[in-house]
Structures are given as C-alpha cells and as structure tokens.
ROPA-497237 format. One line per field, with one value per residue (C-alpha): residue number from 0; residue in one letter; x, y, z. Coordinates in steps of 0.1 Angstrom, whole numbers, plus 2048, in hexadecimal, padded with zeros to 3 digits. Example, Ala and Ser with C-alpha at 12.3 -4.5 7.8 and 13.67 -1.06 7.14 Angstrom:
BEGIN
seq (0/1);
type (A/S);
c1 (87B/889);
c2 (7D3/7F5);
c3 (84E/847);
end
This chain:
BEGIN
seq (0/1/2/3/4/5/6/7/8/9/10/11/12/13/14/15/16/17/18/19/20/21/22/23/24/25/26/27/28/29/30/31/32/33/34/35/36/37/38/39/40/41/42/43/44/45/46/47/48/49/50/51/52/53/54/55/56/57/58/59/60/61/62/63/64/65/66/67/68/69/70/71/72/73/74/75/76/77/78/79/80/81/82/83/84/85/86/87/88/89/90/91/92/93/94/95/96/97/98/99/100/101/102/103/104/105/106/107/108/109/110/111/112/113/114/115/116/117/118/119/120/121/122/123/124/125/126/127/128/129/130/131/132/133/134/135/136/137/138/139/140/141/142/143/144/145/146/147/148/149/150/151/152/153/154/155/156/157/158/159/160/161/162/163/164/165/166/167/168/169/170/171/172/173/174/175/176/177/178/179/180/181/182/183/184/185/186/187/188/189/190/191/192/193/194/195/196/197/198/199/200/201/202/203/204/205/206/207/208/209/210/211/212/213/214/215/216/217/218/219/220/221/222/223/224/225/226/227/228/229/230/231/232/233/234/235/236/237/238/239/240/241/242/243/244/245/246/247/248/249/250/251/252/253/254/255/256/257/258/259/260/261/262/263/264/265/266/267/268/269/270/271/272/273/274/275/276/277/278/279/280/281/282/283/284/285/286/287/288/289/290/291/292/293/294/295/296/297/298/299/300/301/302/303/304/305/306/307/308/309/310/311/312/313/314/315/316/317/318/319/320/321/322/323/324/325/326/327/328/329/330/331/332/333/334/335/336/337/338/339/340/341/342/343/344/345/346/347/348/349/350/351/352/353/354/355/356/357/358/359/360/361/362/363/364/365/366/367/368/369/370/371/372/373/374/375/376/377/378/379/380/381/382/383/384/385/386/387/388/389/390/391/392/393/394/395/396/397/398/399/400/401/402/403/404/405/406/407/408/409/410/411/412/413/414/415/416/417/418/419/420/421/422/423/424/425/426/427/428/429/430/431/432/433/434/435/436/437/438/439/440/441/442/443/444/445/446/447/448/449/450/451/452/453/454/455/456/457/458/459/460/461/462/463/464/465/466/467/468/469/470/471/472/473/474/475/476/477/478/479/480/481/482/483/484/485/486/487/488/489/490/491/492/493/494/495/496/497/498/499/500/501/502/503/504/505/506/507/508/509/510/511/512/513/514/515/516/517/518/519/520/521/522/523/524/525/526/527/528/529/530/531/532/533/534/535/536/537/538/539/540/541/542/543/544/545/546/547/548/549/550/551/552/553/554/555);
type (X/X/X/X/X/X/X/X/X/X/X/X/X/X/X/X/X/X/X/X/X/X/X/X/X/X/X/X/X/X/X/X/X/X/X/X/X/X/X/X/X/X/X/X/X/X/X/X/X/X/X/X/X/X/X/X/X/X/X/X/X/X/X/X/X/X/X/X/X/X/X/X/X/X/X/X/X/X/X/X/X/X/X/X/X/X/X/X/X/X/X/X/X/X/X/X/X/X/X/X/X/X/X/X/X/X/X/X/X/X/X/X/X/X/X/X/X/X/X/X/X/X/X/X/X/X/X/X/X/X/X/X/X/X/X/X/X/X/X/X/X/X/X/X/X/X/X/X/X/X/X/X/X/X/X/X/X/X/X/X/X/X/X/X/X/X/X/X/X/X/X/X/X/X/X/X/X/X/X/X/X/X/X/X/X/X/X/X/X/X/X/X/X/X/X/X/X/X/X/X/X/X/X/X/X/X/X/X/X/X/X/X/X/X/X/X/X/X/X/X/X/X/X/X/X/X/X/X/X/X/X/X/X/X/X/X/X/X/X/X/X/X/X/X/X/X/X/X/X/X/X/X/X/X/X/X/X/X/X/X/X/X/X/X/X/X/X/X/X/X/X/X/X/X/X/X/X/X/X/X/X/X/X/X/X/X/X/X/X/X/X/X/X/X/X/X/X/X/X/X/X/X/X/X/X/X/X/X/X/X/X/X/X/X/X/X/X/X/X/X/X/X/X/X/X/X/X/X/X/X/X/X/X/X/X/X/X/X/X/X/X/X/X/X/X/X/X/X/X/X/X/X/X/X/X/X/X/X/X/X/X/X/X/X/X/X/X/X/X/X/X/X/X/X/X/X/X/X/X/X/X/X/X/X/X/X/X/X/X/X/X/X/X/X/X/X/X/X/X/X/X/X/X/X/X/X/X/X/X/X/X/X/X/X/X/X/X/X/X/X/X/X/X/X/X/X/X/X/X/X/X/X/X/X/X/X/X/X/X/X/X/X/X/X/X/X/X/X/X/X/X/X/X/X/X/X/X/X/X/X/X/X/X/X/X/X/X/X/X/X/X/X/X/X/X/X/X/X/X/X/X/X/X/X/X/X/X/X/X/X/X/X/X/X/X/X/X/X/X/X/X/X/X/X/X/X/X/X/X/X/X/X/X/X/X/X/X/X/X/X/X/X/X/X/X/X/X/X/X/X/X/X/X/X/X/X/X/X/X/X/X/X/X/X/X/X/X/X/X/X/X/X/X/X/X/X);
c1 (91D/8F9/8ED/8E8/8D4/8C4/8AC/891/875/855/832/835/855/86B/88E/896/8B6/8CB/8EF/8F9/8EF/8DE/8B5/8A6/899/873/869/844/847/853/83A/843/839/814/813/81F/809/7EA/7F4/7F6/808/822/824/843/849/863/864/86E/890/897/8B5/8BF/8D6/8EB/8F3/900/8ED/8CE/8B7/89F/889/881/866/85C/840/84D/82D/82C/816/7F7/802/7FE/81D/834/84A/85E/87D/88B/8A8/8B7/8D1/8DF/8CA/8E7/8F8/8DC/8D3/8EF/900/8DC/8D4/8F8/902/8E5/8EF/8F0/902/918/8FE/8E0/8D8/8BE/8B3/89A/884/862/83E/848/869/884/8A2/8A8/8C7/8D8/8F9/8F4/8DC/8E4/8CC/8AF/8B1/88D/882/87A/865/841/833/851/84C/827/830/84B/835/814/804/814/835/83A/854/849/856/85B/86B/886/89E/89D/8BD/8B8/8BE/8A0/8A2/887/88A/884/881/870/862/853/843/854/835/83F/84B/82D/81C/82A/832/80B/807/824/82A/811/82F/83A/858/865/884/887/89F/8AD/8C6/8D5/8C1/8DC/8EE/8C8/8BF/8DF/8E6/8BD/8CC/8E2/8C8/8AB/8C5/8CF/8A7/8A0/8BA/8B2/88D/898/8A9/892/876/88F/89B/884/875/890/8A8/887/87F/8A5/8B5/89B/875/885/89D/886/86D/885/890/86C/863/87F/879/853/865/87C/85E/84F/86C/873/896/8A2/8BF/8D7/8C8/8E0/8DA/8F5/8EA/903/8EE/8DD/8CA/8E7/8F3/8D1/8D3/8F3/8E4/8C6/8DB/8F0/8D0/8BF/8E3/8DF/8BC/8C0/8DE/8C6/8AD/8BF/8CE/8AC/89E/8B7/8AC/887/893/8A5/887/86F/882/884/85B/857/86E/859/83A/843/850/833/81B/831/82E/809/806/816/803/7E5/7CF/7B9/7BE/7A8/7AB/78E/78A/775/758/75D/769/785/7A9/7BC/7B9/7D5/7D4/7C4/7A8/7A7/7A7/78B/771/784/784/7A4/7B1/7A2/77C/782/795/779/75F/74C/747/726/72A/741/726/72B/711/701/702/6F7/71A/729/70E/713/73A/733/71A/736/74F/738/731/755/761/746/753/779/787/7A8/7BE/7DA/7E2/800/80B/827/82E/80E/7F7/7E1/7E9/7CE/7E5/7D3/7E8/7E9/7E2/7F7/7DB/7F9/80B/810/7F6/7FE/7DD/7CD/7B8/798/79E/7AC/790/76D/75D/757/746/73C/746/73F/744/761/75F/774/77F/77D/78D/787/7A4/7A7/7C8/7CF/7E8/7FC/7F4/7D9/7CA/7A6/7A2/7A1/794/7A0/791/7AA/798/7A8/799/792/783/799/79C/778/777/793/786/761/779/789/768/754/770/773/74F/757/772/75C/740/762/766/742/73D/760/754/730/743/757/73A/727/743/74B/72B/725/744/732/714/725/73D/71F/70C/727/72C/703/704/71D/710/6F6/6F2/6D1/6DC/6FB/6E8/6D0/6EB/6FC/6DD/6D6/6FB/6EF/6D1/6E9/6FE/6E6/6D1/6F6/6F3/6D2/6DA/6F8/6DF/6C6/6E5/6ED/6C9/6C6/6E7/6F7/6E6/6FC/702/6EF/6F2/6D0/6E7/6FE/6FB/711/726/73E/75C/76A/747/750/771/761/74D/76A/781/764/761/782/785/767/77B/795/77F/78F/786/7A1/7AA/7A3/7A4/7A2/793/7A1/795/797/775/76E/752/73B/73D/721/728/71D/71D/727/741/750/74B/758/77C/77E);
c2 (70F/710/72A/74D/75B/752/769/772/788/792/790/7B2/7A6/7C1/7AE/7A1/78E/77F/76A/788/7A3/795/79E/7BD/7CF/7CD/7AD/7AE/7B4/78B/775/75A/770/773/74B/743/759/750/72A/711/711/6F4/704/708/71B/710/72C/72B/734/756/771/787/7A5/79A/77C/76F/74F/748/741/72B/737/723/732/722/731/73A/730/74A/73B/73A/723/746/74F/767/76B/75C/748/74A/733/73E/729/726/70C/701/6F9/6EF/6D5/6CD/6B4/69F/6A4/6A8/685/66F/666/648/640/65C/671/66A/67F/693/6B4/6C5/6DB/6F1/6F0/712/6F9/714/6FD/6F8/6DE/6D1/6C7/6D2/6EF/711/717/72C/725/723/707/714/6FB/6FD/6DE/6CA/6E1/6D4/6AF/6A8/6BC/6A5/69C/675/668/663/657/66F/672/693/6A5/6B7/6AB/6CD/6D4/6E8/6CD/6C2/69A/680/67B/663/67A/66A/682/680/69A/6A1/694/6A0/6BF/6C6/6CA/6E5/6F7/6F5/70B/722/728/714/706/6E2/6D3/6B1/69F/6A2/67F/682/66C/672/65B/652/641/636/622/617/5F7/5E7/5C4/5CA/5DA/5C1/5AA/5BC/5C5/5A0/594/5B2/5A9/585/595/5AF/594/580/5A0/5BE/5B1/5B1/5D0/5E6/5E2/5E5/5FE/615/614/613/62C/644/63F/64D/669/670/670/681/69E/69B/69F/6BF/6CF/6CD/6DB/6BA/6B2/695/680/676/660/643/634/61D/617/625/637/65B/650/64D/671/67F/675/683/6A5/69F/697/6BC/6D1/6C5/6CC/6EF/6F4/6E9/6FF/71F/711/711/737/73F/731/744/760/75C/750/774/783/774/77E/7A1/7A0/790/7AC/7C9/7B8/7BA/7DA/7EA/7DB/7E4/809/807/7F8/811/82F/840/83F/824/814/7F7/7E5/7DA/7BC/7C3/7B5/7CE/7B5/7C0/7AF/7C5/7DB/7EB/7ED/80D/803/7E4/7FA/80E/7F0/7DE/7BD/7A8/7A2/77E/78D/7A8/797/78E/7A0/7BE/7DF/7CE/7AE/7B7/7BB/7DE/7F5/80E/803/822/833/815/811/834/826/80E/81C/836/819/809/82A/835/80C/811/836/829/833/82C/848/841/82D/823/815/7F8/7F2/804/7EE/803/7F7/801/80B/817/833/827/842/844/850/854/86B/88F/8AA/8CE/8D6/8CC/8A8/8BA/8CD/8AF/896/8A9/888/884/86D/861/842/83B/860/863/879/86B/87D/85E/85D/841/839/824/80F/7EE/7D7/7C7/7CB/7B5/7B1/7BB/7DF/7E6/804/80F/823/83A/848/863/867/895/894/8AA/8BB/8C6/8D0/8E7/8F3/8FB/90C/921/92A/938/94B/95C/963/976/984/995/99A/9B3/9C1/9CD/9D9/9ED/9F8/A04/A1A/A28/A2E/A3E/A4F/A66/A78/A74/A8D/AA9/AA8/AA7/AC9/ADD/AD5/AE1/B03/B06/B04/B20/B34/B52/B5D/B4C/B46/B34/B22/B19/B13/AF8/AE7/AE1/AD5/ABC/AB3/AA8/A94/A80/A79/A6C/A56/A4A/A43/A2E/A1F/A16/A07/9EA/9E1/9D6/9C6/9D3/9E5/9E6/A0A/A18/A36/A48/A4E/A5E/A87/AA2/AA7/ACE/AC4/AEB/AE9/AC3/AD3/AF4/ADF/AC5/AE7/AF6/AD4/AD3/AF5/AEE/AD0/AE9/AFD/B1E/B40/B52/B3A/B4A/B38/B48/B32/B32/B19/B0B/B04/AE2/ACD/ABC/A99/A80/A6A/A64/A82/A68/A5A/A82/A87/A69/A6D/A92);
c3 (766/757/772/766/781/7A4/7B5/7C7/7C1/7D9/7CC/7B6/7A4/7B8/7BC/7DE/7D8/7C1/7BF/7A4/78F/774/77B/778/79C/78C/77F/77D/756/75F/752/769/786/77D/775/797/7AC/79A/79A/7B2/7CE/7C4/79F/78B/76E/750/736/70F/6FE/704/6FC/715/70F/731/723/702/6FF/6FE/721/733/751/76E/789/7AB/7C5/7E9/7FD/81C/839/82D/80D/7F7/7E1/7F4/7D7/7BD/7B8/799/788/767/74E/733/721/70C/729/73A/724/70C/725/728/701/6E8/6F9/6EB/6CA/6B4/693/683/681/697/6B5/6C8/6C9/6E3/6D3/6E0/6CD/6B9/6A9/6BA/6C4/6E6/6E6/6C3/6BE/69B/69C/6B5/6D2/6CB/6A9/694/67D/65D/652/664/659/666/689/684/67F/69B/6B8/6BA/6DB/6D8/6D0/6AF/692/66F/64E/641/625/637/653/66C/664/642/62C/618/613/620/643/65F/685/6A3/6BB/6DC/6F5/717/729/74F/740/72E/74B/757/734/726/742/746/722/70B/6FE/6FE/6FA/6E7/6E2/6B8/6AE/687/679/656/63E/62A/649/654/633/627/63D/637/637/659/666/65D/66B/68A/68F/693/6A7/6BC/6BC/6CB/6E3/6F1/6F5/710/71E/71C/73D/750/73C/73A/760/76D/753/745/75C/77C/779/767/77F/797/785/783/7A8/7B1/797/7A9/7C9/7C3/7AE/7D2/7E3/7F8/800/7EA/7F0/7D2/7B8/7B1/790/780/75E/749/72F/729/74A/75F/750/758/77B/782/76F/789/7A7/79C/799/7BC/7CF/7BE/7CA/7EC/7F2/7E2/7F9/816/811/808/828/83F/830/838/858/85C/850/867/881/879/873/89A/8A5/898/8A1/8C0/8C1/8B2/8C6/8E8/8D9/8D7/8F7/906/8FA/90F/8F3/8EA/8C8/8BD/896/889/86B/850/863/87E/897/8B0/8A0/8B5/8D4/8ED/916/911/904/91C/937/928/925/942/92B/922/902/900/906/8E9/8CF/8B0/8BD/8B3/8CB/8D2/8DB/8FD/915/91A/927/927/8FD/8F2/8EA/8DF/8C8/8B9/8B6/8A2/889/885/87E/862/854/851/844/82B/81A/818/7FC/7ED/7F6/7D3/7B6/7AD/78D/784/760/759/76E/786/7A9/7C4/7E7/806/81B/841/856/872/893/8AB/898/8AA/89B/89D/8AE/8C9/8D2/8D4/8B3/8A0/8AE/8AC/8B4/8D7/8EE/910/922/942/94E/93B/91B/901/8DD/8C2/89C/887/86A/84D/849/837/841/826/801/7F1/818/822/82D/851/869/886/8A7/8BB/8DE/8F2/911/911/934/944/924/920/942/93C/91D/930/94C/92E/919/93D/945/922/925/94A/93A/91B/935/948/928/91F/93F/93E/91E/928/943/92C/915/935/948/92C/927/94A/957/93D/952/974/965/955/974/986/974/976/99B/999/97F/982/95C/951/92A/938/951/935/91B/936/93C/915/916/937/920/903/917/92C/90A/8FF/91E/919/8F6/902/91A/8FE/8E9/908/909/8E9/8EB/8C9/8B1/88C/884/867/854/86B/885/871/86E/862/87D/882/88D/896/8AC/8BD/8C0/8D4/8E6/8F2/900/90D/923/92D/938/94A/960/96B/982/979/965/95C/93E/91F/8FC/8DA/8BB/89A/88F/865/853/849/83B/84E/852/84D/86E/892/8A8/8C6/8B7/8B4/8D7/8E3/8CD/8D8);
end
C-alpha cells in the first residue's frame, strides 16, 4: 500500500490524529501548513521528493484545507506515500519497443518514477534538466539520454498541465512526464518505420475522429472532472472507462484513491461530528454557569457593543436579551445616563490600554497569546477591597471591574464588565467605621480619666492631710504639693484641647528618680489614713534622667 501516513493537524500544526505513528506531534516547521492557511479555501498542496528517516523510500506530500464554518481553514489533512508506489503502477507500465518508456520527473530533474532510474535520483546533466522542463510539450535532441549514457538522443517531454497548477504554487516545482527510447532501436528500422508512418497516417485521417473522441478525449476528460471533483471534496462515484490502455489503468488508480479518501473523510467527519458535540455541550454548560451566578457579567465586541450578558444583568437594566444583544451601554434607553455614561468611558479607556499579557514561541516564531482572566474566580479578600470601583444605579450601589479576555486565538480582543451589587455591603461597612469611631471616642475618653484621676487622688489626699494638719510648714509644703498636681491637671487639660501635641525634647527635664520615688511613698502613705507607719530611705544614687517629669509620676 502507497499510504505512509494519514493525519490531522489544527491550524498551528499540533497533531490531532493520525491512522499510525509516523508524523511528528509539531508540524508547523510543515511547509504545507503555511500554504494552506494562506491559500484558498479549496487549495491543495502536492509537495516534492523527499526522504524521511521513518521510512526507507523516498516521499510525496499531499495537503488539503479543513474549512471550519466560516469557509476559514480549521486545520490540515495530510496524505503521505510512497511515490514509487504511488506512481510506478500509472508510469513503469507505459512503454514501447524494448526499450522505450516513461519517466516522471520535477523542474529540478530529481526522478520521481523510472523503471530504469531509482526515485529521488538527480540528473546530472543541467542542460538536459533545462531542455525536457519548458512551459510546452516538446520532442528535443540532446547529447545525453538521462540515463548516464552520453549518445544522441530523441526524449519527448510534456508538462503535467492540471498538476502544474497546484505545484507552481505549493512548491515552484513542476512536473513532466520525460519519454526516452534507445536510439539504436529508434533509427534502426527508417524504412519500416517510414512505411508503418504512412499507413499509419492513412489510417489516423479515417479514424482519429471517431478513436480520439471514444478512446482518448472522452475518457480523459473524465478523469479530469472527476480529479476536479475530489480536489473539491465532492463525493464521486466510480469512473468506468473500458479502453484497455494506460487510461483504463489510470482510472482504476483514480477509482482506488477517491474510495481511500471518502473512507478518511468519513472517519474524519465523525470526528468533527464528536467534536461539535462536545463544543454545544460546554457552551451550554458554561453559559448555564454564568446564568446562574448573582453577579452581572456582560462581553463586549471590540466596538463596545453588548455580545453577551447573563440574567443578572437583565434583571439590573430590566431589558431582555433581544433588546441588549449588539448594542452599546448607551444605546438601551436607560436613565438617569449619567452612570452609565461614566461605564462606558471606563470600558473605552481600559479596551484601549490592553496589552498582551505573554508571548509564546513555536519553532522560534513569536506568537502573541492573551491570558483570559477569569472575573468569577474566588479572591481572598473581600468585594469591596478587590473592586475599588464603585457606582450607583438606581439606588443601588454597585462595585464594577472591567477584564480583558480573548476568545479563541487569532480572534479580536474583547472586554468584559463584572457588577456586584455592595449595597448592603456599604451599609455594613458605614455601620462598622461609626462604631469604630464611638469606640475610639470610649477610649479617649477612658484615657483622659485616667490621665485626670491620677493627679486628681494627690489633691483630694494632701487636701485631706491639710484639713487635718496644724504645723504651718506642712500645711504649706501640702499645698505646694496640691499646686503641682492640679498644674499636672491643667497641663493634661491643655494637652486635649489641642488634640495631640508630638512630644519634643522642651518638655523633657532632668528628672530624680530616688525623689519621684519619695514622693510616690509619701502618697501612698498618705491614702492609708494612719500615723504610726514609719518608713526609712536608703535609697541608691543615680543620674538624672533627661525625660518628662509626668511620664515619672504617672509610672510610679
């Protein structure tokens, strides 16, 4: 069997199947791949002689477009021989005399078929490769036969004109059928062949009408619409052609090849089939998932007209999706239009700054690939902290965040607007910041009655112990001590009114600590009410401290 390999690739050349394993998984390298996509739509590619390290004779290529629905190429199907056995039971056959045949050769002279010469082998001679590939059929006589011997020689040649069409582009390589006959066997017989030449000439005038029409323009006319017809992909039925000749045996070749393709085809299009399926189903699924969630999601086109929008956002402008679909944000008849407005300059603004977020590389050719983001996904904080965008619609406050996403490769970029409605959140969160404020206002206040209460029990004890006392210099050494505390008090006082005041090195005095100790105890004893506690002072000598004398107070 001629086949080598039958498979499938998608646009990039990534393998999607094949009947063995003969290709490579990345086949972009392919040149067939980049003729195809760029070509048109019914294009198919026939490569040159190549060698493969798989296989251990040499190859021929042949490339055909799978059109997706809208008639752009979807992928490639490609059909690898063996051209020696691909072509060897249409070419080795034709022969005449002992030594007459044909070869097929290409426009560089390597062989292609030759019952003489191996596949893929090179004509040495360029000027014979020169001679036997012109534009037009053609007989020429050369020095050199093709086959490495060197005597005059009589070789007809003639382009494959329906094949040219499709190699000039593929390959810039043409291909012509190359017919040699030894000369010695060609010039030997003159007379017979003058003879047989005009008998022959009699004959084709009576008969070429009628032999020409039945046995060789019909039939190859045909061949030739049926070859237009699988080239198309059309279903062909099998040719029957009785002439008994190379025509005949390139039918049957014909009528083997299209029973090939239609059973690839029809594997192929179960596949597509399964595929399509599979697509509907997660169409579906996806957009039951977005339907379902209590966020508003709308897709905008690159023109910033709605493609896509779930119930939530439905429910939002109370508008079905027949009134939204391939309209802008301001084209619904929504009012007031002042926040929708501001929605959609932010929309143009954000479309206009996206960037591609990573390029990838295949076979060293920079590939531009935008990264989906996914607006549904959980975040670990919170809406309001995630969405800092916020705005109001119809007494509703709404948190919004616009994302970039594109939808297959090669397609136009797209945005997207996500809308959370944060009413009840916002509320909360104004519940939450006043009570933290009531709370710090409990805590200053806690704190100023702290900050009085503790210079305020030194007055109420040395005024205490005054009202008690007779001895003048103690009477007048508890008063100074009243004095001290109630400037404390007033210094506190003066402290509120300005709210805070940073500490700064004025306030800060050398400070005793044995004599904030002595004056701590003498306070304490003082809150006992009695005199018959006596306390001796030993007390270590340190250096004063450069700080606030409050501060001392306070701690002791």
């Amino acid at each position: 069997m001629a086949t080598r390999a039958l498979f499938v690739t998608d646009a990039s050349g990534v393998l999607r199947g094949s009947v063995n394993d003969f290709p490579k998984f990345i086949n972009a390298d392919n040149p067939a791949l980049e003729k195809i996509l760029n070509g048109k739509k019914d294009m198919v590619f026939i490569g040159s002689i190549y060698n493969d390290l798989k296989s251990d004779s040499p190859l021929v290529q042949f490339a055909f477009p799978i059109v997706g629905k809208r008639n752009k190429p979807i992928g490639v199907l490609f059909h690898i021989f063996s051209a020696k056995e691909l072509f060897s039971s249409s070419i080795e056959p034709i022969t005449f005399g002992d030594t007459g045949h044909v070869m097929l050769i290409d426009s560089k002279g390597v062989v292609i078929d030759c019952p003489i010469l191996p596949t893929g082998f090179q004509l040495a001679d360029p000027f014979l490769v020169q001679s036997v590939t012109r534009p037009n059929p053609n007989w020429v006589k050369i020095q050199g036969d093709g086959h490495v011997g060197e005597e005059l020689s009589i070789i007809g040649f003639s382009p494959l004109e329906q094949t040219r069409k499709i190699t000039s582009y593929a390959t810039e390589n043409d291909w012509y059928t190359f017919a040699w006959q030894a000369s010695d066997e060609l010039f030997a017989p003159m007379k017979k062949l003058f003879f047989w030449i005009a008998i022959a000439a009699v004959v084709s005038v009576l008969l070429i009408g009628v032999m020409a029409a039945k046995k060789i323009v019909q039939p190859i006319r045909r061949l030739q619409n049926a070859a237009a017809r699988i080239g198309k992909g059309e279903k062909v039925g099998v040719l029957k052609i009785k002439t008994g000749d190379e025509i005949e045996a390139l039918a049957d070749e014909v009528n083997s090849m299209n029973e090939l393709l239609q059973q690839s085809f029809s594997g192929l299009e179960n596949q597509v089939l399964k595929k399509a399926e599979e697509f509907r189903y997660l169409k579906e699924y996806t957009d039951s998932i977005l339907m379902s969630v209590p966020d508003a999601v709308v897709i905008f086109d690159p023109d910033l007209k709605i493609e896509y929008s779930n119930v939530a956002f439905e429910n939002i402008v109370e508008k079905g999706v027949e009134s939204l679909s391939g309209k802008s944000l301001l084209n619904l008849g929504l009012y007031p239009i002042g926040p929708w407005q501001t929605l959609y300059d932010v929309l143009k603004k954000d479309f206009e700054n996206v960037k591609p977020s990573s390029t990838k590389t295949l076979d060293d050719r920079p590939i531009e690939c935008y990264t989906a983001k996914d607006p549904l996904a959980p975040k670990e904080s919170s809406s309001l902290q995630n969405m800092q965008r916020t705005i109001k619609l119809d007494h509703k406050i709404f948190a919004y965040k616009v994302f970039d996403l594109v939808i297959q490769e090669g397609s136009e970029k797209h945005i997207g607007l996500l809308l959370r409605d944060v009413t009840e959140e916002v509320d909360l969160h104004d519940q939450l910041t006043l009570a933290d404020k009531l709370s710090g206002l409990g805590t200053l206040t806690a704190g100023i009655a702290h900050e009085l209460n503790n210079p305020l029990v030194s007055i109420m004890g040395f005024t205490e112990v005054i009202l008690d006392e007779k001895d003048p210099e103690k009477i007048k050494k508890y008063a100074k001590k009243v004095f001290d505390r109630s400037k404390d008090m007033a210094s506190v006082i003066l402290n509120m009114s300005g709210y805070i005041r940073a500490p700064s090195t004025a306030d800060k005095k050398e400070v005793d600590i044995n004599e904030r100790i002595d004056a701590a105890i003498e306070i304490a004893i003082l809150a006992t009410y009695s005199d018959d506690i006596h306390l001796e002072f030993f007390f270590h000598p340190f250096h004063p401290y450069l700080q606030s004398r409050k501060r001392f107070n306070r701690f002791f």
